[in-house]
Rosetta silent file (secondary structure, phi, psi, omega in degrees, C-alpha in Angstrom):
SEQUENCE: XXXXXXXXXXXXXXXXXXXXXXXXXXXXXXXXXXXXXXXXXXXXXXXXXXXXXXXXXXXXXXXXXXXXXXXXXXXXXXXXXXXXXXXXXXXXXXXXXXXXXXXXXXXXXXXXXXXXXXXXXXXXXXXXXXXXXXXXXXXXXXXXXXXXXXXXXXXXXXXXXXXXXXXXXXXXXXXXXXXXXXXXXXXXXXXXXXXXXXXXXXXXXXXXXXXXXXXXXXXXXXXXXXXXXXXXXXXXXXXXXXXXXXXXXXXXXXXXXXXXXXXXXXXXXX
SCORE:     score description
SCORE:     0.000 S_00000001
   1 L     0.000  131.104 -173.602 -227.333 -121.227   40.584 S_00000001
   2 L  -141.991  100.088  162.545 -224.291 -120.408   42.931 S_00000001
   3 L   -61.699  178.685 -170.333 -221.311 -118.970   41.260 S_00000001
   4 L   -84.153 -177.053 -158.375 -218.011 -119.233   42.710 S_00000001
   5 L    85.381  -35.263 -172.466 -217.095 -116.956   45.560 S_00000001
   6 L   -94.772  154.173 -153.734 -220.726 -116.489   46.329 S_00000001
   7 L   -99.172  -53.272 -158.585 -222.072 -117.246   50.102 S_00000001
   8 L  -128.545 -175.734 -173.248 -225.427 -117.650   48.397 S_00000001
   9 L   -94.029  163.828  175.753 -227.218 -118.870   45.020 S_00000001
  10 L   -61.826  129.616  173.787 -228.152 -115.808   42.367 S_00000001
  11 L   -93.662   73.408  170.250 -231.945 -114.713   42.638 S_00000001
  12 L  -107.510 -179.771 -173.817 -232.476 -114.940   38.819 S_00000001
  13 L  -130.809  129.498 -158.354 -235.449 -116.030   36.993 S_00000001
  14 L   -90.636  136.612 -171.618 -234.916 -119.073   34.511 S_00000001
  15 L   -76.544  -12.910 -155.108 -236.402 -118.606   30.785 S_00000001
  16 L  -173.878  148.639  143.891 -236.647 -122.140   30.468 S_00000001
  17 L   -30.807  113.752 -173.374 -236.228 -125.568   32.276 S_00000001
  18 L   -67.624  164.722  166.037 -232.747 -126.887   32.032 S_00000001
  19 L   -53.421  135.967  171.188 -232.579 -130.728   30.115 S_00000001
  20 L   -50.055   94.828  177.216 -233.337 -133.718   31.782 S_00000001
  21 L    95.612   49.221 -172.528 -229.911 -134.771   33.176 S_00000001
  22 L  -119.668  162.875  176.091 -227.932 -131.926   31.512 S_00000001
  23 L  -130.159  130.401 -179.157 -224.928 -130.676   32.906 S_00000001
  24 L   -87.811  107.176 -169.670 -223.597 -127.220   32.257 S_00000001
  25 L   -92.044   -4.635 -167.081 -220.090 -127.229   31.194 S_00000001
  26 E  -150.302  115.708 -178.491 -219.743 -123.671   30.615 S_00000001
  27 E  -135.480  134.449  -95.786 -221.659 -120.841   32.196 S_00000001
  28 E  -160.610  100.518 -164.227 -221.451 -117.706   31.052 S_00000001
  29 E  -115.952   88.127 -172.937 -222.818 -114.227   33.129 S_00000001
  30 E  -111.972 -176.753  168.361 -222.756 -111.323   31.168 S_00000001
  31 E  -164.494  139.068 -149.369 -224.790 -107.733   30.932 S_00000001
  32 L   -77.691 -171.912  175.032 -226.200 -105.823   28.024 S_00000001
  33 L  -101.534   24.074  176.008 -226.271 -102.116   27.916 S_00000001
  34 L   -93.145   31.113  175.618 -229.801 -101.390   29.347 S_00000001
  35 L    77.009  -33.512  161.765 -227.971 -102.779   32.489 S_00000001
  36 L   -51.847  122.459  171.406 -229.566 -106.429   32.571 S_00000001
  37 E   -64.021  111.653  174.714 -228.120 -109.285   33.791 S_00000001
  38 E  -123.484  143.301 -175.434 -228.075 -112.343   31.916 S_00000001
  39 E  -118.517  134.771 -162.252 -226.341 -115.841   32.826 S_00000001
  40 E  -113.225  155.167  175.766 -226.489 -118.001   29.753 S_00000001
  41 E  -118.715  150.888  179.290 -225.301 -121.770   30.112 S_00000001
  42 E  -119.439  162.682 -161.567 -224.076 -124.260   27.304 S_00000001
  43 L  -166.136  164.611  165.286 -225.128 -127.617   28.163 S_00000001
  44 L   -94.433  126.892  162.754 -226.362 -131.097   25.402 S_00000001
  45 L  -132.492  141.308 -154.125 -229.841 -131.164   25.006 S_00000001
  46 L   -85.075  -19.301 -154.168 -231.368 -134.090   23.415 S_00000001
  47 L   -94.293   15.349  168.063 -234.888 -132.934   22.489 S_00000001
  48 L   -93.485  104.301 -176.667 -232.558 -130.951   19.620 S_00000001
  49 L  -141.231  141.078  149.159 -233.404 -133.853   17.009 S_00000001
  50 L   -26.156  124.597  176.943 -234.337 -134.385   13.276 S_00000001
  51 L  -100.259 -149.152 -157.537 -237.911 -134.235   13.309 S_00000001
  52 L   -87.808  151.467 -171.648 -240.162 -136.929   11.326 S_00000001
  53 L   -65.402  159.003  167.215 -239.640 -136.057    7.496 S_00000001
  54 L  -128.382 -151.023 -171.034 -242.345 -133.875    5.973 S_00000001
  55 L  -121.265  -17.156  178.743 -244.208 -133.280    2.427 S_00000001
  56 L   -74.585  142.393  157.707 -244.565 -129.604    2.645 S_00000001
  57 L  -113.665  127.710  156.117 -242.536 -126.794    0.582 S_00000001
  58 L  -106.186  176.778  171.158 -242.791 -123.645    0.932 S_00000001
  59 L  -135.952  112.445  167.282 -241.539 -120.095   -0.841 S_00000001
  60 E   -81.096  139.647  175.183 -240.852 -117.179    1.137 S_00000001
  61 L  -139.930  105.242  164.837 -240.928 -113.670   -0.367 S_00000001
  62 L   -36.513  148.513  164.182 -239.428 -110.953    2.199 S_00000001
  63 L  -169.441  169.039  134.399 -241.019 -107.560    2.086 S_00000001
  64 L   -79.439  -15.472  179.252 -242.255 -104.489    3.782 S_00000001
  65 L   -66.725  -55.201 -175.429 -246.081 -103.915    3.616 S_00000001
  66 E   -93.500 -174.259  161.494 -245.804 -107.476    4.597 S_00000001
  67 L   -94.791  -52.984  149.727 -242.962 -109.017    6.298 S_00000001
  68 L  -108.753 -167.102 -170.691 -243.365 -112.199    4.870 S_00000001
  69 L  -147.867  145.017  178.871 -245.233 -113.844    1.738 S_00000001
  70 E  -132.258  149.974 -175.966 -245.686 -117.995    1.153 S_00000001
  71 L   -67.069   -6.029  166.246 -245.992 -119.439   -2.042 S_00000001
  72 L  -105.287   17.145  171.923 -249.588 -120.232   -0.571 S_00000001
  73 L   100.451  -38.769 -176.592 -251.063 -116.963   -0.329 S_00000001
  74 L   -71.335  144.951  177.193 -250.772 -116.605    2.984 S_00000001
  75 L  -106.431  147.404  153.455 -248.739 -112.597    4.475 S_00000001
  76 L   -98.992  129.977  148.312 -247.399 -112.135    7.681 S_00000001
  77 E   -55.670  151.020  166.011 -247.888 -108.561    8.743 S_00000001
  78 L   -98.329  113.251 -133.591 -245.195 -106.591    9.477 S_00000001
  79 L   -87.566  -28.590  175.984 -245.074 -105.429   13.099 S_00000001
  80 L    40.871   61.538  169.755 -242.739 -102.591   12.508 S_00000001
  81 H   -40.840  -64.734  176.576 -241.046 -102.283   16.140 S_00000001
  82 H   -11.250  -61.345 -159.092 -239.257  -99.443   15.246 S_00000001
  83 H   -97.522   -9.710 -178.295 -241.488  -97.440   14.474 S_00000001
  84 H   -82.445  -28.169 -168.302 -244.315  -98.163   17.368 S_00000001
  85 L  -125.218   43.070 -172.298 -241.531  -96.779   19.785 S_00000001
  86 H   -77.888  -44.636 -151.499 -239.629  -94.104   17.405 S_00000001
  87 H   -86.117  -46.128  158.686 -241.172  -91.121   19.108 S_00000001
  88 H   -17.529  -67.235  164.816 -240.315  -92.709   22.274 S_00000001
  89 H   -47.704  -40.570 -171.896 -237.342  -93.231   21.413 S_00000001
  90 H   -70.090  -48.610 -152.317 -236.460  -89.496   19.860 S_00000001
  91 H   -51.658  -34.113 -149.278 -237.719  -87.807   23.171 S_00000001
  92 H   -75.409  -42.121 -162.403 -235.413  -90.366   25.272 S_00000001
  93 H   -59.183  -59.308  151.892 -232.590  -89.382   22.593 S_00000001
  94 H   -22.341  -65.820  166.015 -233.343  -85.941   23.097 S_00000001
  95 H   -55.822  -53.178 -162.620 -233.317  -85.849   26.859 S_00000001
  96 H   -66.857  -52.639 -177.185 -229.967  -87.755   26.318 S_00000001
  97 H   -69.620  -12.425 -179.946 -228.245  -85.105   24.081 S_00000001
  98 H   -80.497  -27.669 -162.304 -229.308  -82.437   26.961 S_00000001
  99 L   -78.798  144.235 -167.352 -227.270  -83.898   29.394 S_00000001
 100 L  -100.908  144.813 -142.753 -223.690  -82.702   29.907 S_00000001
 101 L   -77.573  134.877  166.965 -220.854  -85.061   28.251 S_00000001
 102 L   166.680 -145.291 -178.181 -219.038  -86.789   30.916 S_00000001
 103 L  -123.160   30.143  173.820 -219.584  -89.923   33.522 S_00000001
 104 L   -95.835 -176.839 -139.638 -222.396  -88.025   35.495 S_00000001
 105 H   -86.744   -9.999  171.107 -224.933  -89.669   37.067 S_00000001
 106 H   -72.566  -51.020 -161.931 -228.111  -87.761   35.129 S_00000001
 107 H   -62.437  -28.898 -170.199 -226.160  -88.303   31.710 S_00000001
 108 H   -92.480  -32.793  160.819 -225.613  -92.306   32.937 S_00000001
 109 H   -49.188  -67.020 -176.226 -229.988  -92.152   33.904 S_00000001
 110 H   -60.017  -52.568  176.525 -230.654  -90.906   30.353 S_00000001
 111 H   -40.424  -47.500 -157.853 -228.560  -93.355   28.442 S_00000001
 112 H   -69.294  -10.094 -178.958 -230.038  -96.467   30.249 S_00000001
 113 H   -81.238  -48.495 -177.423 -233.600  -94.962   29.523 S_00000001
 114 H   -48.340  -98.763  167.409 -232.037  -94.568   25.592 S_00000001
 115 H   -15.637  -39.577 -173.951 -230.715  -98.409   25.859 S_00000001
 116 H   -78.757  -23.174 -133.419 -234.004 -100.214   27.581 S_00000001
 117 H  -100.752  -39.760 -163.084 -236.221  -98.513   24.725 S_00000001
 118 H   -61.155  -52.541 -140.118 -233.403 -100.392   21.892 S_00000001
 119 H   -90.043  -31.590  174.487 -233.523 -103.474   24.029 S_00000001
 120 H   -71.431  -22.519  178.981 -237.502 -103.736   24.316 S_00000001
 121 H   -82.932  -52.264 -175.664 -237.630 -103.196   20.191 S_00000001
 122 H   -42.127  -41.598  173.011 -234.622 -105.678   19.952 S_00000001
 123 H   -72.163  -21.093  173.477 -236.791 -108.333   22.424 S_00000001
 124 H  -105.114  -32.636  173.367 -240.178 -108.239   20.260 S_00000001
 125 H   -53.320  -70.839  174.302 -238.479 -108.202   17.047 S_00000001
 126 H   -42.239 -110.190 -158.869 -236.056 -111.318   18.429 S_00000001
 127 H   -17.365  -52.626  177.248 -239.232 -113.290   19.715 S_00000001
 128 H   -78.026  -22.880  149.825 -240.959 -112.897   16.792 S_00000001
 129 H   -60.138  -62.993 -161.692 -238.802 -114.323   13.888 S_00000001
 130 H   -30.099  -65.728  178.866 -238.110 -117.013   16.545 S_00000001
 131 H   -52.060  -45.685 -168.146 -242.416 -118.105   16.602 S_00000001
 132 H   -72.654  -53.395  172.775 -242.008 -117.425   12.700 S_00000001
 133 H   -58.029  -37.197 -156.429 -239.196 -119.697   12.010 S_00000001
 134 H   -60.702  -66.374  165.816 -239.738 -122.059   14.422 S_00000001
 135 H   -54.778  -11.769  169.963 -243.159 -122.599   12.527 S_00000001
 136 H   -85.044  -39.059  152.276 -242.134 -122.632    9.466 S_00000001
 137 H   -87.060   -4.495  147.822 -239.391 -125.386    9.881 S_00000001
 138 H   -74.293  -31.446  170.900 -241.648 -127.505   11.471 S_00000001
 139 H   -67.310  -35.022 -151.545 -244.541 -127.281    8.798 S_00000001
 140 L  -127.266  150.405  178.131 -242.195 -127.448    6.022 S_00000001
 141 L   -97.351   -9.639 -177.846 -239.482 -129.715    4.537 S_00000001
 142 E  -136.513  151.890 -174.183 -237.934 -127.257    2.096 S_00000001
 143 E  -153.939  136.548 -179.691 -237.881 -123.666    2.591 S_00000001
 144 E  -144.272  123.596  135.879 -236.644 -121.233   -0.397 S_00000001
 145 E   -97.819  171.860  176.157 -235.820 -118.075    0.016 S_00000001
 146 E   -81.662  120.856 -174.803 -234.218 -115.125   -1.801 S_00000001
 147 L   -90.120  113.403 -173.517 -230.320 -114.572   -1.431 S_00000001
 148 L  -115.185  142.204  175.168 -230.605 -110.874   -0.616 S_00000001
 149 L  -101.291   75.106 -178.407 -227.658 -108.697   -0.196 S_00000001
 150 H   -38.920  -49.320  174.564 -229.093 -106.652    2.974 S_00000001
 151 H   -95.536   13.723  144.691 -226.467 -104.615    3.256 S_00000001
 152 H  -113.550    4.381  154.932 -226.070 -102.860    0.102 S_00000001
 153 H   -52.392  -55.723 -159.406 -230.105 -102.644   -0.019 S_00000001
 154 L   -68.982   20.385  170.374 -229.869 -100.747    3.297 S_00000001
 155 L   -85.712  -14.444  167.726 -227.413  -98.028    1.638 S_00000001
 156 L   -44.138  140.080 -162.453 -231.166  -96.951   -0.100 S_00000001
 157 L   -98.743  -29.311  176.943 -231.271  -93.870    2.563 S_00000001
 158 L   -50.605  -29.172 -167.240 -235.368  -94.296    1.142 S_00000001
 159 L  -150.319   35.351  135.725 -235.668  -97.378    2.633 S_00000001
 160 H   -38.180  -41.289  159.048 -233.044  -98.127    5.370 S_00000001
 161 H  -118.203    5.754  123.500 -234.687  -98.217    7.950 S_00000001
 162 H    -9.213  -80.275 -157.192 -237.351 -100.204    6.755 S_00000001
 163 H   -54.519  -65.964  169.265 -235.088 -102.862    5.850 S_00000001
 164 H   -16.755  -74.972  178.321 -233.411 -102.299    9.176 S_00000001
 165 H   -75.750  -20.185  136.821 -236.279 -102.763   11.234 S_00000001
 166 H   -52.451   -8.264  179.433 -237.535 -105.727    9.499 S_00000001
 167 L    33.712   67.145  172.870 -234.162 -107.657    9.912 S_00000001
 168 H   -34.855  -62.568 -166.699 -234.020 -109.841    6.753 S_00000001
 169 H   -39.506  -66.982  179.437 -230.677 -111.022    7.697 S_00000001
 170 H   -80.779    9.863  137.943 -231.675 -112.493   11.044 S_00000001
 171 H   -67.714  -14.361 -151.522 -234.589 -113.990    9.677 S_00000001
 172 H  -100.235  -48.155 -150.379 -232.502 -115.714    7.427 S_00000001
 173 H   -84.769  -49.218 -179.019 -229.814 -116.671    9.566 S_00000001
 174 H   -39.009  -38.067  176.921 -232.646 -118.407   12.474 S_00000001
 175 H   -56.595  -72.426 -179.418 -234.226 -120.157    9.540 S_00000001
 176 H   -49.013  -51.921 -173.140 -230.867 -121.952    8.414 S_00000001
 177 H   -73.109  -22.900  168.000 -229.628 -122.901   11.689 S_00000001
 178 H   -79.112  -24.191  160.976 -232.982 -124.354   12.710 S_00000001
 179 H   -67.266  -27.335  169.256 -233.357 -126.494    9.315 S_00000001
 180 H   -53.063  -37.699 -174.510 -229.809 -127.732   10.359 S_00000001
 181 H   -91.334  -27.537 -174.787 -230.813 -128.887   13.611 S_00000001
 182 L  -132.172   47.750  158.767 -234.102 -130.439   12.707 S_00000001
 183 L    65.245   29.457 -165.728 -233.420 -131.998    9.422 S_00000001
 184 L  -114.763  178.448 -169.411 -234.969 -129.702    7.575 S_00000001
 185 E  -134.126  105.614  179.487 -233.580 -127.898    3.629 S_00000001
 186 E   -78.789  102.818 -163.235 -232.716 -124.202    3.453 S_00000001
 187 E  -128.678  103.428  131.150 -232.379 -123.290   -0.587 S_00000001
 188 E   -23.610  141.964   63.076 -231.154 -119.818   -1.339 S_00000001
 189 E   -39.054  129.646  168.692 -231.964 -118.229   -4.988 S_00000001
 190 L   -37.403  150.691 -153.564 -230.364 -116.036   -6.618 S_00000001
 191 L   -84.493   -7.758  160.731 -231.112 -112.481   -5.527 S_00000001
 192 L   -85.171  -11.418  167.925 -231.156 -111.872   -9.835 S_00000001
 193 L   -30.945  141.602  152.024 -233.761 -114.542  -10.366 S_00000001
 194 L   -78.210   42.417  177.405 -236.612 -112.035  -11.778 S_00000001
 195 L   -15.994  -58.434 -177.869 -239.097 -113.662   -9.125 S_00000001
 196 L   -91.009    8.870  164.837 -241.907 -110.562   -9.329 S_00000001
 197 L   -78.255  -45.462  174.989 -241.448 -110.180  -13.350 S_00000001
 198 L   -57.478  120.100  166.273 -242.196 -114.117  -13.830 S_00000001
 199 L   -77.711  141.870 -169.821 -245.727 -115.011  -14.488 S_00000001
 200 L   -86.313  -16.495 -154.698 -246.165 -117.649  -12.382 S_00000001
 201 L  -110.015  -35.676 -151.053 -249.110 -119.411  -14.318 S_00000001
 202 L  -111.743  -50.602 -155.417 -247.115 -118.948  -18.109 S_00000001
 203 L    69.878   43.904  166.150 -243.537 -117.821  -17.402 S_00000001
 204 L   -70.991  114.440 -172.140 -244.045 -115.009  -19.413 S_00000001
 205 L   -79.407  124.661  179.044 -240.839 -112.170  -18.298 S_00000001
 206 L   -74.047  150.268 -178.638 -242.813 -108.751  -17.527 S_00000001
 207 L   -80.370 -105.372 -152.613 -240.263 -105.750  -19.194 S_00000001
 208 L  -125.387  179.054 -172.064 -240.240 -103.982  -16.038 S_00000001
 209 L  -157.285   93.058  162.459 -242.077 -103.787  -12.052 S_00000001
 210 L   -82.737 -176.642 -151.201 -241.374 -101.022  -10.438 S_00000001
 211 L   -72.449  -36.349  174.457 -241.509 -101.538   -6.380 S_00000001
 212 L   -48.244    4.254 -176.828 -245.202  -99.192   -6.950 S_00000001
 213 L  -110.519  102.017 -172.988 -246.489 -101.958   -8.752 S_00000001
 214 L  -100.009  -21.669  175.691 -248.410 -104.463   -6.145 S_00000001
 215 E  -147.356  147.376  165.826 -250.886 -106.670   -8.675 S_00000001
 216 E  -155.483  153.576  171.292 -250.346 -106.957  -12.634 S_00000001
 217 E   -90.422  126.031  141.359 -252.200 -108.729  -15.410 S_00000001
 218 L   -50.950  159.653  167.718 -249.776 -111.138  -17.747 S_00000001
 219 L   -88.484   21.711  154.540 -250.647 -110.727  -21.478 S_00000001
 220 L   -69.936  -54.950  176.863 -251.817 -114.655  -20.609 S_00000001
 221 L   116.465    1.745  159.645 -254.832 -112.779  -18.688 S_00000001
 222 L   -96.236  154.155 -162.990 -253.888 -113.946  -15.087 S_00000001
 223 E  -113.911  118.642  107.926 -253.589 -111.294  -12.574 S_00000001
 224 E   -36.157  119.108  160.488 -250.825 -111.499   -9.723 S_00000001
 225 E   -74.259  113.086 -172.026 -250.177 -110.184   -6.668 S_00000001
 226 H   -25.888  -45.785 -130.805 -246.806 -109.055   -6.524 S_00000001
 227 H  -120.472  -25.482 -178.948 -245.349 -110.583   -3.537 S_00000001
 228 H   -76.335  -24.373  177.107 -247.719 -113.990   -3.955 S_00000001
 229 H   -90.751  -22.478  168.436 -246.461 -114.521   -7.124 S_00000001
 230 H   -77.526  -61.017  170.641 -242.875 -113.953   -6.571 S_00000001
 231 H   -35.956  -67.484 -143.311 -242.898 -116.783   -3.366 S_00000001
 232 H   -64.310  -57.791 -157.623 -244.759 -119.013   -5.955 S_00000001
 233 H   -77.010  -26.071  162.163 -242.139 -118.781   -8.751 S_00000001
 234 H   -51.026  -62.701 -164.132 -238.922 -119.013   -5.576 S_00000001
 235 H   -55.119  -24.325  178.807 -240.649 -121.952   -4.554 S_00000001
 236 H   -83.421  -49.762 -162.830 -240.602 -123.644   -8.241 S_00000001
 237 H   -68.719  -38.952  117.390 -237.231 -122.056   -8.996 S_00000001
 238 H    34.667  -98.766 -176.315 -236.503 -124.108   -5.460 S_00000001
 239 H   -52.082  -38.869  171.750 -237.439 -127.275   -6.251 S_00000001
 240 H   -73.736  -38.198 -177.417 -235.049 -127.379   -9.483 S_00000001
 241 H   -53.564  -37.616 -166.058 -232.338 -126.639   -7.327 S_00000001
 242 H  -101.413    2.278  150.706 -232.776 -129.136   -5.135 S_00000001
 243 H   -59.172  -83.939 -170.160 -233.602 -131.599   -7.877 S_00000001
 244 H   -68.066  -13.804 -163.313 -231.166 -130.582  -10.390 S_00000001
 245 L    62.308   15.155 -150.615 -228.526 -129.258   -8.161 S_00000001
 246 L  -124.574   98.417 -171.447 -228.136 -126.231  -10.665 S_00000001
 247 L   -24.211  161.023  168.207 -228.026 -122.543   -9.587 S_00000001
 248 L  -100.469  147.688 -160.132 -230.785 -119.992  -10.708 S_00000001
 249 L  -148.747  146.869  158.620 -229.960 -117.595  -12.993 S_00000001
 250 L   -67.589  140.267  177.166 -232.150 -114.706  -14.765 S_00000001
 251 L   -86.607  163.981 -179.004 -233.488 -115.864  -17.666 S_00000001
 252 L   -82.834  140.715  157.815 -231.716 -113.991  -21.239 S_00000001
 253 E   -77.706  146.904  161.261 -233.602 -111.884  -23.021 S_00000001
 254 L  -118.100 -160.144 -158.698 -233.625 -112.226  -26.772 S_00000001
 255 L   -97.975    6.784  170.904 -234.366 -109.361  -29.156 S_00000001
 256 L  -117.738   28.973  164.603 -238.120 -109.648  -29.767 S_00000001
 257 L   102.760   -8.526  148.457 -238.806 -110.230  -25.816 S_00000001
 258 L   -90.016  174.936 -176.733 -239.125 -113.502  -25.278 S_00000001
 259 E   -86.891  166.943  175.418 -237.321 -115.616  -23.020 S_00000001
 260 H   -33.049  -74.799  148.919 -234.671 -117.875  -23.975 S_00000001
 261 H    11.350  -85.071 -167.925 -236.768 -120.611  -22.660 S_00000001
 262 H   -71.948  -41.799  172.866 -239.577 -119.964  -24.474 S_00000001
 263 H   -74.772  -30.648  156.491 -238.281 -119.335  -27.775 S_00000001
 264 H   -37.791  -62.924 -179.830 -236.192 -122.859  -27.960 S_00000001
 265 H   -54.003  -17.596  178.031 -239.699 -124.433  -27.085 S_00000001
 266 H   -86.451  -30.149 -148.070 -241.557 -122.279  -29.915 S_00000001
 267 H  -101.097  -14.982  176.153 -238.516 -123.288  -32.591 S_00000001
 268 L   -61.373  -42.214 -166.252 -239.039 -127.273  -31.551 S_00000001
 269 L   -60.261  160.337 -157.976 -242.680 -126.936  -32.813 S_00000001
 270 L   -89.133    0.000    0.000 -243.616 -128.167  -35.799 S_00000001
């Protein structure tokens, strides 16, 4: 690559094989604050296609023990970046706050040591929703998630930087633009849907679950795992949307405790 001006081409090292026959209309050299240089190009590449239709659904349920949950039982771990380089991080921070305020050249050493440590959690975090989405819109033809409001969850001060360092949001947003590009169906639910209250097996509404509560017995007599049972009932709640077209809503309570639901279907019986 030989911008203009330059005598010679740039000694970078390319992430990736440009397209067969692509042309770069726009290229684009910028640099982050650990100091790295990146030159990004935009260019048509064809092998961005619908891919063959598929049969699979899935239900995602966000968390922290795990990161994610699938309506089939399977967790992701969560990798917790953050927190593998926190003390790193404080010493660097530390060292940084020592340094006297101004543009010299120890104080500009300590930031960029502060900045590489952000940019190495930001690069394993980034890679890894990529491999998670990426697999996940190819196995599946529907995808349901939870419409979570991330940012007033992260005003909990308890669990901010949890939340943080799991990055809901930008799981969320990589998922949607890659079912866009390869034909695939992103379905939000409502973030009041009772997901972990709903027995999954009955549709019995649990009175309450606090977040300490990880497995419960229904008064059915099936036992749930919190976070497996919540995917399972997104993924059903899911599927009427994209049937029915018809938002999800919590279901009303009536006054002896059952659900709406369920008591029309008890007053039909004979």
């Amino acid at each position: 690559l030989t911008l203009a001006k330059m005598d010679r081409p740039l000694d970078i090292v390319w992430s990736r094989p440009l397209p067969e026959g692509a042309s770069p209309s726009t290229v684009t050299v910028s640099q982050d604050s650990a100091g790295r240089w990146f030159v990004s190009m935009l260019c048509e590449d064809p092998s961005v296609r619908p891919l063959p239709a598929a049969d699979a659904a899935v239900g995602i349920d966000v968390g922290l023990d795990h990161l994610l949950t699938f309506s089939t039982g399977e967790k992701i771990a969560n990798p917790r970046h953050e927190r593998k380089d926190r003390a790193r991080l404080a010493r660097a921070q530390r060292e940084l706050s020592r340094k006297a305020r101004g543009d010299g050249a120890n104080r500009h050493k300590a930031r960029l040591k502060v900045a590489k440590i952000h940019a190495r959690i930001t690069d394993r975090r980034r890679d890894h929703l990529h491999k998670l989405t990426t697999r996940l819109v190819c196995e599946n033809q529907t995808l349901v998630i939870e419409d979570l409001t991330v940012r007033n969850m992260v005003k909990n001060r308890s669990l901010a930087r949890a939340i943080s360092d799991a990055a809901w949001s930008r799981f969320r947003s990589l998922l949607e633009y890659k079912a866009a590009w390869y034909g695939r169906e992103v379905i939000a639910v409502d973030r009041f849907f009772p997901s972990s209250r709903l027995c999954s097996a009955c549709g019995a509404l649990a009175e309450s679950m606090p977040l300490s509560v990880r497995s419960w017995t229904c008064v059915c007599g099936a036992t749930h795992d919190r976070d497996a049972n919540a995917a399972k009932n997104l993924l059903a709640a899911g599927l009427v949307v994209s049937v029915c077209g018809a938002g999800v809503r919590p279901q009303r309570r009536t006054p002896d405790g059952q659900s709406a639901t369920k008591q029309k279907a008890s007053q039909r019986e004979p």
